[in-house]
C-alpha positions, 0 to 999 in steps of 0.5 A: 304901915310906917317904919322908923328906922334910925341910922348913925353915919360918920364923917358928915360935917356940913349941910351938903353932907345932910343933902347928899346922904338925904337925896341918896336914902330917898332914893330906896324904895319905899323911903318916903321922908329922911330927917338928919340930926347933924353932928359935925366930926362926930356920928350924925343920926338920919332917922328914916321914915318907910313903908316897911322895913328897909335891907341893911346894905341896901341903907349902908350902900346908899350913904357910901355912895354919898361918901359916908359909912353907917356905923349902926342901924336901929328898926 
């Protein structure tokens, strides 16, 4: 079984931001795809493709550590 879940993130700008966010977020167990929908200086939407529901913090921890907060996530 496939999840969706998307995740609107602040502070991205440019496409190293999208690669950054992206490596990090695949790097969750289970991640399987990461499509981000840029919107420089304003909230940028990742929609993450899993095999199964994915841990909040877990999410929230991967794009801090790519320097940018998740403002909110949606199963």
């Amino acid at each position: 079984m496939s999840t969706i879940t998307k995740v609107s993130i602040d502070g991205m700008t440019c496409g190293h931001c999208v690669d950054a966010v992206t490596e990090e977020l695949k790097a969750i167990n289970g991640v399987q795809d990461v499509a981000i929908e840029l919107n420089k200086g304003g909230i940028s939407t990742a929609t993450v493709n899993s095999t199964g529901d994915l841990d909040p913090e877990q999410i929230g921890e991967a794009v801090a550590e790519a320097g940018y907060l998740v403002v909110a996530a949606d199963a």
